[in-house]
N, C-alpha and C positions, 0 to 999 in steps of 0.2 A: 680842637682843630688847630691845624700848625701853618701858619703864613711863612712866606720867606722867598725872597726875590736873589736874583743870579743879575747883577749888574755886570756887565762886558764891556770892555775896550776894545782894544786893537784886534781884534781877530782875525785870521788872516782865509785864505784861500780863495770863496766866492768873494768876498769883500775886497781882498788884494787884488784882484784880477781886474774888479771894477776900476780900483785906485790905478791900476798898473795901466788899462787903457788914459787915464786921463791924466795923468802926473807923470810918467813912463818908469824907469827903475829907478833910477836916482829919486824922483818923489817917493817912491812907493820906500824906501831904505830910510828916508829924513824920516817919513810918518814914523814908521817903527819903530824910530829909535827916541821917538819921543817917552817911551814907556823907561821902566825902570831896568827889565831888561834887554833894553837895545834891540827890541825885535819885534814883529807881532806874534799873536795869541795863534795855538795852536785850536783849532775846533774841539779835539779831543780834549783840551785841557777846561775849556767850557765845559764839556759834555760831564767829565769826572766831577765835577762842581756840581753839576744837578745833579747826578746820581746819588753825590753826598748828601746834598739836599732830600731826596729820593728813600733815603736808607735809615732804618734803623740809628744811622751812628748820629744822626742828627735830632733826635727823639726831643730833644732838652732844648731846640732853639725853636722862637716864632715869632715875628715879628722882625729878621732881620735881614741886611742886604747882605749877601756874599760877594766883595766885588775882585772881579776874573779879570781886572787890566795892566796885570806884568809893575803893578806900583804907578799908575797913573793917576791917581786920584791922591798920589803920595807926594807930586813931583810940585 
């Protein structure tokens, strides 16, 4: 049996919209650009991450975090 977790950062869309009512745009551009790449996370780019997880090509890992936060856990 294969464990493995999908850690996430910054993700954007539903999340940003929250951030976007309470911080406005300038908040919601400072959050972003806390990551590595100056931005937030794409949903898709989470999603391609569990699929990986998901797939065959990941046969050989269990037990690990995959983490999805543009290098924030780097910073």
């Amino acid at each position: 049996m294969k464990y493995a977790i999908v850690g996430f950062g910054k993700i954007g869309q539903a999340l940003a919209h929250a951030f976007a009512r309470t911080l406005g745009e300038a908040g919601l551009k400072a959050y972003g650009s806390m990551t590595g790449f100056q931005r937030m996370g794409d949903p898709a780019e989470l999603g391609a991450a569990a699929a990986f997880l998901a797939s065959s090509d990941s046969s050989f890992m269990t037990g690990s975090e995959l983490a999805v936060d543009g290098g924030l856990a780097q910073i």
